[in-house]
LOSEDREN-505587 format. One line per 8 residues: number of its first residue (from 1); their letters; for each residue x, y, z of C-alpha. Coordinates in Angstrom, 3 decimals. Layout:
! LOSEDREN-505587
NUM = a = X,Y,Z | ...
***
This chain:
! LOSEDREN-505587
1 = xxxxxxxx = 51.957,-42.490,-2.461 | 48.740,-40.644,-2.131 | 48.100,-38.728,1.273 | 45.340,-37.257,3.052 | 44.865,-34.174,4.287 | 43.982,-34.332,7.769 | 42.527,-31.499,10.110 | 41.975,-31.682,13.319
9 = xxxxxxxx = 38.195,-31.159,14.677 | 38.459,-27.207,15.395 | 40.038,-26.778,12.736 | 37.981,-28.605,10.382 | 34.594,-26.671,11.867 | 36.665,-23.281,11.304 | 37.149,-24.640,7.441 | 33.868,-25.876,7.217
17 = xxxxxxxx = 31.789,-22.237,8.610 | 34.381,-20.315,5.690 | 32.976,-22.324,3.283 | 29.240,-22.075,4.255 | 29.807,-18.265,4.355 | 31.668,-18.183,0.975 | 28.835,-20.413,-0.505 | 26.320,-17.560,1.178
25 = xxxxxxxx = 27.554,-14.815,-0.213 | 27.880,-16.338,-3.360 | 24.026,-17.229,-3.490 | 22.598,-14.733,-1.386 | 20.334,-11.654,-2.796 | 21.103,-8.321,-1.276 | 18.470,-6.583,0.377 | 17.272,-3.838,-1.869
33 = xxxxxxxx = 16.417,-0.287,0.338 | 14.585,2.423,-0.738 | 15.334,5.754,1.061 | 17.415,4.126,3.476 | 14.731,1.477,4.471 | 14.997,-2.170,3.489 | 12.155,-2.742,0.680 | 10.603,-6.266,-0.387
41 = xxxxxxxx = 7.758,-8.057,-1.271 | 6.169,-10.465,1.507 | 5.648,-14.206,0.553 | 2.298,-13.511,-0.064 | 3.308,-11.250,-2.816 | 2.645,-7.375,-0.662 | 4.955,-4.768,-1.186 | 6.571,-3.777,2.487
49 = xxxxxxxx = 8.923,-1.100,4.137 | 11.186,-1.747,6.670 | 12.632,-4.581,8.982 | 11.456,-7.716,7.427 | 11.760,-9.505,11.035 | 10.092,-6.360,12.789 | 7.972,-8.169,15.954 | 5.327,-4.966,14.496
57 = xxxxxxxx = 3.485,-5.444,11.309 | 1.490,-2.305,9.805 | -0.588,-2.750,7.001 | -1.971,-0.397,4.828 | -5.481,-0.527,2.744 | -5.187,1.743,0.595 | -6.184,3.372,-3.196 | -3.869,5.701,-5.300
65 = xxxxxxxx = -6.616,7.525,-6.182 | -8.508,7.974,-2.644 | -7.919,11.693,-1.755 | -7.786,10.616,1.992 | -5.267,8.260,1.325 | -3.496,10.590,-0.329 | -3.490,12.706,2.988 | -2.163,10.301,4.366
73 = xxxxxxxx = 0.588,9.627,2.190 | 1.453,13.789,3.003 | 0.492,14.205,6.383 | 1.409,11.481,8.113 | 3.288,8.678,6.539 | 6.531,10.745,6.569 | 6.152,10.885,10.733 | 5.335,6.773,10.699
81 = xxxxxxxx = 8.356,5.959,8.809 | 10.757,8.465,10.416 | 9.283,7.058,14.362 | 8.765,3.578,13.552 | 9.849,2.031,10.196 | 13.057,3.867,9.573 | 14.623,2.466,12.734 | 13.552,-1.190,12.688
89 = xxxxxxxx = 10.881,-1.311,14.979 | 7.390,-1.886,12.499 | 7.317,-3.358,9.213 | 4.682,-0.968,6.861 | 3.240,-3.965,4.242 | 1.133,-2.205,1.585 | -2.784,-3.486,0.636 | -4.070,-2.774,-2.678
97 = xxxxxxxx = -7.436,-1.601,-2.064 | -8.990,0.425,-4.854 | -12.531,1.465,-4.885 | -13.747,1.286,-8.086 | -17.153,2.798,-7.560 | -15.496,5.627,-7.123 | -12.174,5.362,-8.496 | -12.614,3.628,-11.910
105 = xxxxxxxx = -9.174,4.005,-13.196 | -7.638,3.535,-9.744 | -6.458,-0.243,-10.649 | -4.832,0.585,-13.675 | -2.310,2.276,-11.317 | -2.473,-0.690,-8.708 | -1.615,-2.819,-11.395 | 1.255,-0.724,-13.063
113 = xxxxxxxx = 2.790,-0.503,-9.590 | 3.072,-4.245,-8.983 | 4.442,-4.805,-12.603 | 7.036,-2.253,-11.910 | 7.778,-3.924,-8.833 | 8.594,-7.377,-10.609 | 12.119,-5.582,-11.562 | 12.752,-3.920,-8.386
121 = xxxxxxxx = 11.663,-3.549,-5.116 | 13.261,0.032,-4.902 | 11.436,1.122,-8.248 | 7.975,-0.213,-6.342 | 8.422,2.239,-4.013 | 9.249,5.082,-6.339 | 6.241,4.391,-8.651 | 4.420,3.990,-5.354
129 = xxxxxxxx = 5.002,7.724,-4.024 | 4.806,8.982,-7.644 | 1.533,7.689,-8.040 | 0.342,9.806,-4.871 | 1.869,12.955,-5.390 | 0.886,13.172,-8.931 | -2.905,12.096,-8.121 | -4.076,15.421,-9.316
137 = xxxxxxxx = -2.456,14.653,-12.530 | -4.074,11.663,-13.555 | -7.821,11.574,-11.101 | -9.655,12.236,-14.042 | -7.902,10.930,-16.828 | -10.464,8.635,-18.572 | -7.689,6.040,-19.545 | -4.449,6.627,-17.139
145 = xxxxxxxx = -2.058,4.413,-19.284 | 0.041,6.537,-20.912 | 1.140,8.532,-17.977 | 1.161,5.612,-15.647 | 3.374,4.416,-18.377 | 5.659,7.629,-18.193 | 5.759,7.465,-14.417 | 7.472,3.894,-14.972
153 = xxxxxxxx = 10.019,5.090,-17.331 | 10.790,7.733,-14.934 | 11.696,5.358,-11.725 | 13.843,3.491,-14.001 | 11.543,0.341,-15.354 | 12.095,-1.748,-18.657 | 9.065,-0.955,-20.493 | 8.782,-3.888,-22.736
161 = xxxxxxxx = 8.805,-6.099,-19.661 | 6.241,-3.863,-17.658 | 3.754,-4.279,-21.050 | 4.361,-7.969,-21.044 | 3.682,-7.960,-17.009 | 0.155,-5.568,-17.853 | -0.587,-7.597,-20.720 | -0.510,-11.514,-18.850
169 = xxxxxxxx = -2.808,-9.819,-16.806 | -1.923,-11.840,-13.485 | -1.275,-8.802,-11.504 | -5.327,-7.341,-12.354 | -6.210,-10.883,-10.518 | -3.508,-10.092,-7.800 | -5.287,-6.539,-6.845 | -8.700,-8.001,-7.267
177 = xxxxxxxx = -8.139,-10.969,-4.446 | -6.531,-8.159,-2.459 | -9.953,-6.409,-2.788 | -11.875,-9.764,-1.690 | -9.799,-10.176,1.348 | -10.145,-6.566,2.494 | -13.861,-6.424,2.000 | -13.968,-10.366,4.066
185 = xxxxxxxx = -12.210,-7.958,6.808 | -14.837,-6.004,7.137 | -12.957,-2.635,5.095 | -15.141,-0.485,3.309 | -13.414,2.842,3.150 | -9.543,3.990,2.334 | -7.455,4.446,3.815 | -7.959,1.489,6.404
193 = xxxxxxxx = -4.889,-0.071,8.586 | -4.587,-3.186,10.301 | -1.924,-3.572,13.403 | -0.297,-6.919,14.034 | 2.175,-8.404,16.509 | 4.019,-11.843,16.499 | 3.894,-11.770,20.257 | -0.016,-11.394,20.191
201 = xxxxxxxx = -2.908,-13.166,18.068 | -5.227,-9.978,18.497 | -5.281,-7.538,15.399 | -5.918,-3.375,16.074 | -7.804,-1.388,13.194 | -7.855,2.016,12.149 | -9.878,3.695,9.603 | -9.700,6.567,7.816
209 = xxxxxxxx = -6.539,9.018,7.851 | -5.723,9.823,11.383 | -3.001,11.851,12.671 | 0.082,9.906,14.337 | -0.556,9.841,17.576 | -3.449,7.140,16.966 | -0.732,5.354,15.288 | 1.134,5.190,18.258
217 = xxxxxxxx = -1.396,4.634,20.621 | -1.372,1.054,19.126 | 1.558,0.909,18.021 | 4.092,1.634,21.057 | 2.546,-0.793,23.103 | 2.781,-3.432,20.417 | 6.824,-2.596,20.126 | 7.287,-2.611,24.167
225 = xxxxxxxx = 5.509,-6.587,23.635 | 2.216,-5.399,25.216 | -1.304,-5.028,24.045 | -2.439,-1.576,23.233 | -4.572,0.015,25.941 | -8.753,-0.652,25.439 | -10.232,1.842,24.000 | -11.959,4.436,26.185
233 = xxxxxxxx = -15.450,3.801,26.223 | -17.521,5.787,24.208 | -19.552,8.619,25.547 | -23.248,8.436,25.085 | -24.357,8.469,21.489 | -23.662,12.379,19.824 | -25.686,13.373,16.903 | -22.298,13.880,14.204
241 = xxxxxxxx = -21.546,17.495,12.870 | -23.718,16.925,9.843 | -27.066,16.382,12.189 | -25.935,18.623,14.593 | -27.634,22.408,15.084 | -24.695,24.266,13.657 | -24.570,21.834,10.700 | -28.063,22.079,9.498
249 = xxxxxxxx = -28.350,26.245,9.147 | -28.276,27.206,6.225 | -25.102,28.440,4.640 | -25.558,32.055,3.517 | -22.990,31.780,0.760 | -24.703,28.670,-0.990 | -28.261,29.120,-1.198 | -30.113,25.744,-0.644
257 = xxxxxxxx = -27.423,24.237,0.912 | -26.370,24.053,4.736 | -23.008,24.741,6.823 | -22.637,20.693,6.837 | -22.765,21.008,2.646 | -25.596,18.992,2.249 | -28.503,20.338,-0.090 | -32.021,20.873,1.777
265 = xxxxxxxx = -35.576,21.448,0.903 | -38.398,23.116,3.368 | -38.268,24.929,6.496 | -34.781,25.106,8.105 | -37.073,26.301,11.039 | -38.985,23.160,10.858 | -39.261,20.821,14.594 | -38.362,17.809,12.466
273 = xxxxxxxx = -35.707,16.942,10.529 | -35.334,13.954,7.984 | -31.409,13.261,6.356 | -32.328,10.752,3.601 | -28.884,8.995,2.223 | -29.833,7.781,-1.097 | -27.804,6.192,-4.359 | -28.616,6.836,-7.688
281 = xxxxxxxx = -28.716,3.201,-9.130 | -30.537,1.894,-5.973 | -34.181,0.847,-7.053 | -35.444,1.244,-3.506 | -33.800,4.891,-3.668 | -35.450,5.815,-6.865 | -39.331,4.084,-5.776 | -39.149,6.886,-2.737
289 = xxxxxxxx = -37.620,9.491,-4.726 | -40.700,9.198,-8.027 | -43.221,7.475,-5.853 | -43.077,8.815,-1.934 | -41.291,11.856,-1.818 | -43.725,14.257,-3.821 | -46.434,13.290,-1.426 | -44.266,13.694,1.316
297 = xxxxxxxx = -43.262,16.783,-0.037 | -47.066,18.062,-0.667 | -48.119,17.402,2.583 | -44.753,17.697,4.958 | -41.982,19.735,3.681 | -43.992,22.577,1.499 | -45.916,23.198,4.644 | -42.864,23.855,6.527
305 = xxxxxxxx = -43.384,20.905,9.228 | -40.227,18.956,8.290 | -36.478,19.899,6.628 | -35.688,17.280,4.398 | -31.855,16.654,3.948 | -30.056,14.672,1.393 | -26.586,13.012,1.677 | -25.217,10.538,-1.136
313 = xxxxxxxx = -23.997,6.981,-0.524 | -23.297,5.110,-3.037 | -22.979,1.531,-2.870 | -19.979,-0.639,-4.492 | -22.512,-2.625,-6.140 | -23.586,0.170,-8.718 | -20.654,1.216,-10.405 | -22.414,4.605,-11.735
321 = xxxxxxxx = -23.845,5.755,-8.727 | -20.712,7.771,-7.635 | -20.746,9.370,-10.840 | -24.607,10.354,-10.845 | -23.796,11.744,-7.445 | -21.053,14.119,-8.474 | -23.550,15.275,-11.662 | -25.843,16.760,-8.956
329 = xxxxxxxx = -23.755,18.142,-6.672 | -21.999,19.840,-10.243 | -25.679,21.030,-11.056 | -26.406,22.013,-7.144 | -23.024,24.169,-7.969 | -25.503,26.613,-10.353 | -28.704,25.737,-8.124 | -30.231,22.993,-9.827
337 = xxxxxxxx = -29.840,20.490,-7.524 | -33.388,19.207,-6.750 | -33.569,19.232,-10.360 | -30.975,16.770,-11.302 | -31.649,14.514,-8.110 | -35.294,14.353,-9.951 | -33.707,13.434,-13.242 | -30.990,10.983,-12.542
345 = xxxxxxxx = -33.781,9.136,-10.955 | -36.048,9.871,-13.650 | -34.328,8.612,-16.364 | -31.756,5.942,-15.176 | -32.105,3.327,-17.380 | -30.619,6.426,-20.003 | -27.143,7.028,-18.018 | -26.333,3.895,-16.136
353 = xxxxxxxx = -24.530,2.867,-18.462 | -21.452,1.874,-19.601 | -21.287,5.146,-21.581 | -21.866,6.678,-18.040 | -19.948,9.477,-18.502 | -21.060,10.785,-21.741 | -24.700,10.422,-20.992 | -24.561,12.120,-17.638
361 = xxxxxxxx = -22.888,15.223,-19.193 | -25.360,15.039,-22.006 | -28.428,14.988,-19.202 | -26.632,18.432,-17.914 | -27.391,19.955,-20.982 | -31.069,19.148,-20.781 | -31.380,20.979,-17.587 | -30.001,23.427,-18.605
369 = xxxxxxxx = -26.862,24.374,-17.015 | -23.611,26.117,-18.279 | -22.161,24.010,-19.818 | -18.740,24.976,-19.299 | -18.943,25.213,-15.916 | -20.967,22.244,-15.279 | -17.775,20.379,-17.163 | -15.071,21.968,-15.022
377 = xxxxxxxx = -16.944,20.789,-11.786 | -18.042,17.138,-13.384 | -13.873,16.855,-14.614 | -12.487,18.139,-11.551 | -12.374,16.941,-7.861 | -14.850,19.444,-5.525 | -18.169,17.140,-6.543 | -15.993,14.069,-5.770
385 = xxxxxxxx = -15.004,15.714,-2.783 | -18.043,15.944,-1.525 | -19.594,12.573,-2.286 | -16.660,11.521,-0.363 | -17.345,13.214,2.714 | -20.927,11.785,2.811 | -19.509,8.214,2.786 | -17.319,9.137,5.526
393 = xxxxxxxx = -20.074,10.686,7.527 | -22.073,7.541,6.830 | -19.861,5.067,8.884 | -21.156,3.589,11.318 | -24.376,4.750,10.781 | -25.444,3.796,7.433 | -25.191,0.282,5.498 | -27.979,0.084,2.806
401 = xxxxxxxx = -30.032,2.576,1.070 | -32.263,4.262,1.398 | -31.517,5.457,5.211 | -33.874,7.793,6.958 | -32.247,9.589,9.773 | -35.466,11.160,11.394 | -33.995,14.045,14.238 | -35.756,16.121,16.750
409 = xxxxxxxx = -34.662,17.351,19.829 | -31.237,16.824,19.633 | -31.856,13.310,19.262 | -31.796,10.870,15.650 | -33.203,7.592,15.102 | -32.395,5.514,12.600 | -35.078,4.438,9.591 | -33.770,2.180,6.693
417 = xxxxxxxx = -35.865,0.777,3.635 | -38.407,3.012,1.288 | -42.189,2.818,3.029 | -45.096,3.582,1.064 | -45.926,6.955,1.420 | -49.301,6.877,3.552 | -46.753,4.929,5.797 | -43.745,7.607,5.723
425 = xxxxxxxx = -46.526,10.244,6.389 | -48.162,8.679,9.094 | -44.893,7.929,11.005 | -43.657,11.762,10.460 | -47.131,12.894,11.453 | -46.825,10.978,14.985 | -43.689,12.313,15.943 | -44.982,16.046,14.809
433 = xxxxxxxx = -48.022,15.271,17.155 | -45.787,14.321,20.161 | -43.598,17.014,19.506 | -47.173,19.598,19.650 | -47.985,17.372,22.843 | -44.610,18.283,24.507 | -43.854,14.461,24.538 | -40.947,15.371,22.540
441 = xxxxxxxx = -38.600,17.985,22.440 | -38.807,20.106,19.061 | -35.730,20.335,16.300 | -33.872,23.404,16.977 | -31.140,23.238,14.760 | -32.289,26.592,13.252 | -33.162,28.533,15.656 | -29.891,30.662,14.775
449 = xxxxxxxx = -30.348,32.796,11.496 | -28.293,32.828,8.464 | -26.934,35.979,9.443 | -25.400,34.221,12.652 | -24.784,31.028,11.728 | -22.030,29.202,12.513 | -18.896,29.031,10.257 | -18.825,25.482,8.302
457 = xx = -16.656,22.959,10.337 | -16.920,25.113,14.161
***
């Protein structure tokens, strides 16, 4: 005769929590770690670091190929994961952002990245910090593949799958929505970060690459369950380094340049100052540059009544325009300058091009430059560099192009659109009069001489 087994209540619980556990551990993924840090992708698909349940969420906008982010990956990341993500307390979730205007191969590596991390976690994060500490290898490689696929072999990836992964192409789609939802949050620089908590609906930005105490200003509040202190409020507007006295003499070591590393025409004695910020590929841009500015020039800057400054910003929506920007800073390099800003708006219908590269290097030559040395600049990263640092000077004060920052006495206002040129003139010509008047104080950012002036960056 058959019999039952029977347990009594406890006892059938106890039997009953073995076998959930025993069912868990059979079905149950381990948590991969990288460096000692848990490692995973989000549901949304975003690589993160750290405690998935952290109350502290960190993420990260950022482009492989963004020499500011790449700062960031030296200088501080190392202190962020060591205070914050290493123990638990913020989860780091990673954003692909690459700017393409300026970083044309950047998603190539974006892309790899994700592909790799479709076999690991772990090997995500390897390819990740690979791909910034070998930036200088592969910046200015015209097609990145083969050493973003020798990176991959190195961190331990199957490369037939990571073709297949390239090849489907799902993962170019991934980094481009990434893109969309970064620009719809208002991101137009790398790095850019963007501080959540689950105990608060509020989110905290920061932009650019900032040393770790910013971090923490946000985020030890966040981790203590309170919202970060407001931010002190600002001081009255400051003209920025760039307008500044010490950052419009002229630098004595690059002739027809100033300490800010901008190029200049005219007077640096002058009571008025103009900073244009201009892009290559902007038709606005090139009407002033063919149509206004040699008038302007004739009757305004030759004369010595107003320094005229130009600064590049080039806008995501011409894909050249970064590139025409390094080409003159790369002919300013052997003081032709003025001379290539002429031509690249002379003749852009010839460069903007897909063939961008090619043609620009090929309108060098007409100049003429050396050629040699004109190559080294246009291959490596110091004309880049610079471009760079006039987008970052630009925030906050510059959306469109052409932007006229007009600056006397210590004091800029803010002009944006091309005018005709009796227009420009006219408007220049009333603010020299009020200056002559004493209804306005005069420009003295030169009154100090070469020979004194301050070093760049004081």
């Amino acid at each position: 005769m058959n019999r039952k087994l029977f347990l009594p209540p406890f006892w059938a619980l106890v039997a009953a929590t073995v076998l959930a556990s025993n069912l868990a551990q059979a079905t149950e993924v381990p948590q991969e770690t990288y460096q000692d840090m848990p490692v995973g992708f989000t549901d949304e698909g975003y690589a993160f670091v750290g405690n998935p349940d952290a109350s502290v969420i960190l993420e990260e906008w950022s482009d492989y190929l963004c020499p500011f982010c790449g700062r960031h990956f030296s200088q501080t990341l190392p202190g962020l994961l060591d205070q914050y993500v290493r123990g638990g307390k913020v989860k780091l979730v990673f954003r692909d952002f690459p700017l393409v205007s300026l970083h044309p191969t950047a998603p190539k590596g974006h892309v790899a990245a994700l592909c790799v991390g479709e076999q690991s976690a772990a090997r995500y994060w390897a390819m990740h910090d690979a791909l910034f500490q070998r930036q200088q290898e592969w910046n200015r490689l015209p097609d990145p593949s083969d050493f973003l696929a020798d990176v991959a072999k190195e961190v331990g990836a199957d490369m037939a799958a990571l073709e297949a992964c390239i090849a489907k192409g799902d993962k170019q789609a991934f980094v481009d929505r990434s893109v969309q939802e970064g620009q719809a949050l208002g991101y137009n620089g790398t790095p850019s970060f963007r501080f959540a908590s689950i105990k608060h609906d509020e989110t905290y930005n920061l932009v650019g690459a900032q040393p770790i105490a910013r971090f923490a200003r946000l985020a030890d509040p966040l981790i203590a369950g309170e919202k970060p202190p407001e931010e002190p409020k600002p001081e009255p507007p400051e003209l920025p380094q760039w307008a500044k006295p010490e950052g419009l003499v002229p630098d004595p070591t690059r002739p027809g340049y100033n300490q800010a590393g901008d190029a200049y025409k005219g007077d640096p004695k002058a009571k008025l100052v103009v900073v244009e910020f201009n892009d290559f590929q902007c038709p606005a841009c090139r009407r002033h540059a063919l149509e206004g500015q040699p008038r302007i020039d004739t009757e305004l800057v030759d004369t010595g009544k107003v320094l005229w400054v130009t600064k590049h910003f080039p806008l995501r929506i011409h894909p050249y325009a970064a590139l025409a920007a390094v080409t003159a800073e790369c002919a300013g390099e052997q003081g032709k300058f003025w001379e290539m800003h002429h031509l690249l708006f002379d003749q852009t219908d010839q460069w903007a091009t897909e063939d961008a590269e090619n043609a620009l290097v090929a309108l060098a030559e007409s100049v003429p430059l050396d050629h040699s040395r004109f190559v080294t600049c246009f291959n490596g990263r110091k004309g880049l560099e610079r471009v760079l640092h006039d987008l970052y000077d630009a925030q906050g004060v510059v959306q469109s192009t052409p932007t006229f920052i007009i600056i006397a006495g210590g004091r800029g206002s803010v002009m944006k659109g091309a005018r005709p040129a009796d227009q420009f003139i006219a408007l220049l010509s009333k603010r020299l009069e009020a200056i002559a008047a004493g209804e306005e104080s005069p420009n003295k950012a030169s009154a100090a001489s070469p020979a004194t002036a301050a070093p760049p960056g004081s």
